[in-house]
N, C-alpha and C positions, 0 to 999 in steps of 0.2 A: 654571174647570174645567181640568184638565191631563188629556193623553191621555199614554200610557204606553206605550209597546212595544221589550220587550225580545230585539232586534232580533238579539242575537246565539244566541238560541233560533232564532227564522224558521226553516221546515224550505222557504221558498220555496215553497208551493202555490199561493200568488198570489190565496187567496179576497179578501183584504182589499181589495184593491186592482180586482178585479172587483164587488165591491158599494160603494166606495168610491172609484174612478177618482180625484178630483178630490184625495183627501187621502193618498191612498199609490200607490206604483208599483213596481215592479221594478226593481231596481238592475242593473249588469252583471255584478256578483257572483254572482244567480240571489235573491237576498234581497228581500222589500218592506222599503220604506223611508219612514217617514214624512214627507210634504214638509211643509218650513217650520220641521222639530221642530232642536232641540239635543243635542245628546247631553253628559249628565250623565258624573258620576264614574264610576258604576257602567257603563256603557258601553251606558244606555240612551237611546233620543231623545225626547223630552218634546217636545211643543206646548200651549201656553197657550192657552184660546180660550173664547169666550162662550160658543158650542153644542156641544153632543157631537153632532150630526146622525148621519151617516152612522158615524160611529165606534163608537155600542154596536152597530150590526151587525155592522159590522169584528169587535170581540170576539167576539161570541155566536159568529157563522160559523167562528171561526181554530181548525183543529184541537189546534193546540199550547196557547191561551189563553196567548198571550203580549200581547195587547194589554190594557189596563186603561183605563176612563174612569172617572177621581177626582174631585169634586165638591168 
């Protein structure tokens, strides 16, 4: 499964990372940041991972829907 979040949208309201703690946080920039991810060409940050746990809330909750969980 890859998680998707196209970080350079982020308006920073920090939901993802309030219902999601453990897998996103806030950078000093004012941006959530996906921990653990890579950031791709496009200049997004990708994580590979078993579960999507916490992460389609992340989606659902993000005003912007700039997060994606791809199957």
């Amino acid at each position: 499964m890859r998680i998707i979040q196209e970080r350079l949208k982020c308006i920073g309201c920090g939901s993802c990372a309030a219902v999601c703690p453990n897998s996103y946080e806030m950078a000093e920039d004012g941006l959530a940041t996906l921990k653990g991810s890579a950031v791709d060409e496009t200049g997004n940050f990708v994580l590979e991972t078993d579960e999507a746990g916490c992460h389609r809330e992340a989606a659902e909750i993000c005003p912007v829907q700039i997060i994606s969980v791809v199957e």
